[in-house]
N, C-alpha and C positions, 0 to 999 in steps of 0.2 A: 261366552260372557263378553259384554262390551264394556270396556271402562273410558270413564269421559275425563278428560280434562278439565280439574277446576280449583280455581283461585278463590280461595274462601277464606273464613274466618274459623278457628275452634269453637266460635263462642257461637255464631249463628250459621255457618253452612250457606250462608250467600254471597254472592256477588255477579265475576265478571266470568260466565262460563261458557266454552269453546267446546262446541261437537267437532267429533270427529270427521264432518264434511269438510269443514272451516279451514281444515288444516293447509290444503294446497293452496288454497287461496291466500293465504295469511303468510304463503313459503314468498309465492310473487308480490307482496304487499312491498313498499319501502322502507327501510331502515325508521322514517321519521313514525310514520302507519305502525309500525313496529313497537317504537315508544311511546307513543301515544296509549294503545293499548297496556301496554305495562301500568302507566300511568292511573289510566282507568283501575286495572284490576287491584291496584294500591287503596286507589280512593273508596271504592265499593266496598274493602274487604270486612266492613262490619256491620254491612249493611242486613237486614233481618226479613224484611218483606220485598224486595225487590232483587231481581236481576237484570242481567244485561247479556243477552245469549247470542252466540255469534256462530252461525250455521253456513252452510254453502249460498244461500241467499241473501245473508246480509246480517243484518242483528235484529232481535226481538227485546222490547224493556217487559219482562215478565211477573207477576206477583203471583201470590196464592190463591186469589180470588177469583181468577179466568179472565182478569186483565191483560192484557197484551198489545201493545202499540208498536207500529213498525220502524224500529229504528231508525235515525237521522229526522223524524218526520215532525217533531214537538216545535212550538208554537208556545210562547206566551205574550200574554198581553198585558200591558204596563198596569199596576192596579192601581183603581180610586180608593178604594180601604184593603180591609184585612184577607181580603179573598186573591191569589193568583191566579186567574183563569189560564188555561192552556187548551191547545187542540195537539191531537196527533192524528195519525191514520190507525184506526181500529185493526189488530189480528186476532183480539178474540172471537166466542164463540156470535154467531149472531143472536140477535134479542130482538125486543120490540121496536125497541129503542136504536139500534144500531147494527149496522152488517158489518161483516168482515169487508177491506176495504176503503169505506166511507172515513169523515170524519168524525173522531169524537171530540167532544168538547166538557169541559168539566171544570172543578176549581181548587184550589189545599187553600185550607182556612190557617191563617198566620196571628198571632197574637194583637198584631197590630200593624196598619198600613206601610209604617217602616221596616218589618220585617218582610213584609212582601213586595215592598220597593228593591229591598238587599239582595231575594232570592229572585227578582227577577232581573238586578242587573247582573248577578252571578249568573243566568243560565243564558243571560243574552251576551254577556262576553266571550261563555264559551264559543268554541268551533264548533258547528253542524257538525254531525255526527256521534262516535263514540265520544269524544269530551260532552259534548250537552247534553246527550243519553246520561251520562254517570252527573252530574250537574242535577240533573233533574231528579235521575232517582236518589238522589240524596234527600232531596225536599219533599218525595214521597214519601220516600221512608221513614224520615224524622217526621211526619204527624204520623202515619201508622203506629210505630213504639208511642210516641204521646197519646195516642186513643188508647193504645190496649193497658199502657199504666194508670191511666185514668181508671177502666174499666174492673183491672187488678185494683185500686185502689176503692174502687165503691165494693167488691167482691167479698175486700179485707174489713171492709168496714159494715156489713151485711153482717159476715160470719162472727166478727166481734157484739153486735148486737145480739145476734140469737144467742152468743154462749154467757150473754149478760142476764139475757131471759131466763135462761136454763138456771143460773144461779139463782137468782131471783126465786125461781120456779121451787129450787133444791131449799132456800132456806125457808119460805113462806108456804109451801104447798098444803093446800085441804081437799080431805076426801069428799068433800061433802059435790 
């Protein structure tokens, strides 16, 4: 049985997680290298759809949908409205669209041009590397939980409709 190293949250089980490749590498890291990651693994730790996985080769930003970008590699570009564009290097699997490798290129939609001015001076302050990894997958992560409560929220409002009907149904029903 292997057991892996990870700095999570109770509530969601993600964040900033360390195979056990990582480890020697992380013995010769520096003191600074050192805090740094703490840091990250602080800021991640409630995060729900992304990680930050740090293996003998470097880190991966991982989600549950076969996304995967190679650490240090993210890219964003100043926005003109509500959209952040970013690029990183691709590690997931290949597609039509893109190989492992290459670059991807993509966007998180923000409420409003100001908001995506904010998260993009926040991920271009950080430092290359683990700091803008954790930077960034915050701002993935926060529209993720915003799609899926939205989604919960039309779900909730679906199954309230039909048990409106069913009453409906219960107090006016004809056999005819």
């Amino acid at each position: 049985m292997q057991v892996s190293r990870v700095s999570s949250s109770t509530n969601f089980g993600m964040a900033l997680k360390i195979k056990p490749g990582a480890v020697e590498k992380l013995k010769n890291a520096s003191r600074k290298e050192i805090e740094t990651l703490q840091k990250v693994g602080e800021e991640l730790k409630n995060t729900k759809y992304y990680d930050l996985v740090l293996d003998e080769n470097g880190s991966t930003i991982v989600s549950p949908y076969a996304n995967k970008y190679r650490g240090g590699t993210v890219n964003v570009t100043e926005p003109k409205d509500e959209f952040l564009h970013y690029s990183a290097t691709w590690e997931g699997p290949d597609s039509a669209n893109v190989k492992k490798g290459e670059e991807f290129q993509n966007a998180i939609k923000f409420h409003n041009n100001s908001e995506a001015k904010n998260a993009y001076k926040a991920i271009k302050d950080a430092s290359y590397g683990p700091e803008r990894d954790a930077k960034f997958i915050q701002y993935l992560d926060a529209r993720e939980v915003e799609k899926a409560a939205i989604l919960d929220a039309e779900l909730k409002e679906r199954k309230a409709v039909e048990g409106m009907v069913d009453d409906l149904f219960d107090k006016y029903k004809t056999e005819e």
